[in-house]
N, C-alpha and C positions, 0 to 999 in steps of 0.2 A: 822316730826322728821327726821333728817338726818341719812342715813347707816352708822355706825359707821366704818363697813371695809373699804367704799370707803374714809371717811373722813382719816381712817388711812394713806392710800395708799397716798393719797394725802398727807397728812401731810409730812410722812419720805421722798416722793419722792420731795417736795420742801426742806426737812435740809437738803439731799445731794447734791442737785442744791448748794445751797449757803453755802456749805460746814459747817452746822453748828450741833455741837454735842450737843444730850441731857444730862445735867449731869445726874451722876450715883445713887442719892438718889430721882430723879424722875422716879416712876415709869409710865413708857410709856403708858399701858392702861388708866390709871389715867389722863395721859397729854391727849389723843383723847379723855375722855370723859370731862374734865374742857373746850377742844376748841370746842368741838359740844356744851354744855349750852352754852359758849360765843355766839358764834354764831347763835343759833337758837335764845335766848334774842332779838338780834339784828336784826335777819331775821322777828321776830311776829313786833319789830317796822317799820320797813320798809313797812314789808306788809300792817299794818293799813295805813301807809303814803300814800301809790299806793292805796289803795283804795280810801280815798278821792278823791286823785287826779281822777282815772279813775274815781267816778262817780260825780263828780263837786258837791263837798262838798255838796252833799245830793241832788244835783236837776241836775242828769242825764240827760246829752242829746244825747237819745236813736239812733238819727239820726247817730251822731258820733261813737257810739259803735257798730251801726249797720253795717257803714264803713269799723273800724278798723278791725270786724271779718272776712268780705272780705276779707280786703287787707291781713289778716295773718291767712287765710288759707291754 
């Protein structure tokens, strides 16, 4: 579940990058919490997808993983 304040922060601090206004019948909590389910919907698909991937659609090879924890310690 993403922190709601930081996705805030984040949010308003890219509309003022790209200078762009929220209109005034959207209310602002409302918009961080429709773009955090956006986003997390999309973060649970992606995560299933990098799992297959990292464990080779069901038949891990342990050697490799064993590797990558190495190399990304």
């Amino acid at each position: 579940m993403l922190n709601r304040e930081v996705v805030r922060e984040f949010i308003f601090d890219k509309l003022n990058e790209v200078d762009l206004k929220i209109p005034a019948d959207i209310d602002k909590k409302e918009l961080v919490e429709a773009f955090c389910n956006f986003t997390e919907e999309d973060y649970y698909e992606w995560l299933k997808d990098n799992f297959v991937t990292f464990f080779n659609d069901y038949d891990p090879d342990w050697a490799w993983i064993k590797n990558y924890i190495e190399k990304h310690r």
